[in-house]
N, C-alpha and C positions, 0 to 999 in steps of 0.2 A: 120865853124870850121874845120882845117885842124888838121888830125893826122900827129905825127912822121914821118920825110920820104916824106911831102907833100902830104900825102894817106887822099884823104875826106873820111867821114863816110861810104857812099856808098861802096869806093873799101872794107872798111877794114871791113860789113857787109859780102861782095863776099868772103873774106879771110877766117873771122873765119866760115863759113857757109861750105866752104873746107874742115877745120882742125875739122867739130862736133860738131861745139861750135853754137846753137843756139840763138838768143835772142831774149828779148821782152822787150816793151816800158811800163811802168805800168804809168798810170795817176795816177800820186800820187799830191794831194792837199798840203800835209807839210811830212816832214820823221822828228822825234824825237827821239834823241837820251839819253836816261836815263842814268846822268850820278852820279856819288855822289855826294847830295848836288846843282844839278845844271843840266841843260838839255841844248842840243844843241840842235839850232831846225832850219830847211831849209825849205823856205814858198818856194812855187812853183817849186820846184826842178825840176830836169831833173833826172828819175831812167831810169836804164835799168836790165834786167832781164838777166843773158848769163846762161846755162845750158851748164856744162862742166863735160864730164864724169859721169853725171846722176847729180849731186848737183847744185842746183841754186847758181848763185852767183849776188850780187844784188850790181849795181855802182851808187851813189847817186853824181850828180853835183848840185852848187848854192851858195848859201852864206848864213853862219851859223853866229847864231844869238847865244849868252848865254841870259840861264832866270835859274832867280835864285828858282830851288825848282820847277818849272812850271810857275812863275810866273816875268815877265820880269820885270828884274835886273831895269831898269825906270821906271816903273812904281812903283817899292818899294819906289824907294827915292822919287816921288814925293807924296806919300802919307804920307811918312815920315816928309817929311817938312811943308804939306797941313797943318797935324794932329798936328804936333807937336810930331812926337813921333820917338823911335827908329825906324833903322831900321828892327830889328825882330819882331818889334810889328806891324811892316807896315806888312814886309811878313806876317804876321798869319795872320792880320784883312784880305787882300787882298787873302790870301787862303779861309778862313772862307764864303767870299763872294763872291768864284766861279769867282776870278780875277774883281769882279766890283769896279773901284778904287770911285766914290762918294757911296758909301757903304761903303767900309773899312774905306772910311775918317769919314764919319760920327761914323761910330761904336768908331773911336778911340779919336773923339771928346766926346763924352758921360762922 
């Protein structure tokens, strides 16, 4: 990956290391973002840590995902149509059961 200017990572870790500006790599698994009604969520991200003038400041790369509520916006609808049922009654049943969608389907079969 090249930065602005043709500068790889390398040069522009040597730079901000210059200007005080530290960082660090955090093994992050997923980062989610809470948002109203609906979460953005980046599986395997690339975070970086930079500490600038004493505050962290945290850079999240990857590809964001929406899930409706916690619970992935496909995975509603396809319980929704398994079941037969709306799709807010999918969201619950599929919340109710800890996102297991032949749980939810069953529950909404009943």
């Amino acid at each position: 990956m090249m930065f602005p200017g043709g500068m790889n990572p390398k040069q522009m870790k040597g730079m901000m290391k210059q200007f005080g500006i530290k960082t660090e790599e955090i093994d992050a698994k997923k980062v989610v973002f809470e948002l109203d009604g609906k979460n953005l969520v980046i599986d395997n991200p690339e975070v970086t840590a930079m500490i600038i003038q004493g505050k962290k400041t945290y850079t999240v790369m990857g590809d964001a995902k929406e899930e409706a509520g916690g619970v992935p916006e496909e995975d509603v609808k396809m319980v929704a149509e398994q079941a037969g049922a709306s799709e807010e009654d999918a969201k619950k049943a599929l919340e109710g059961a800890g996102g297991d969608i032949a749980e939810a389907i069953t529950k909404l079969k009943k």
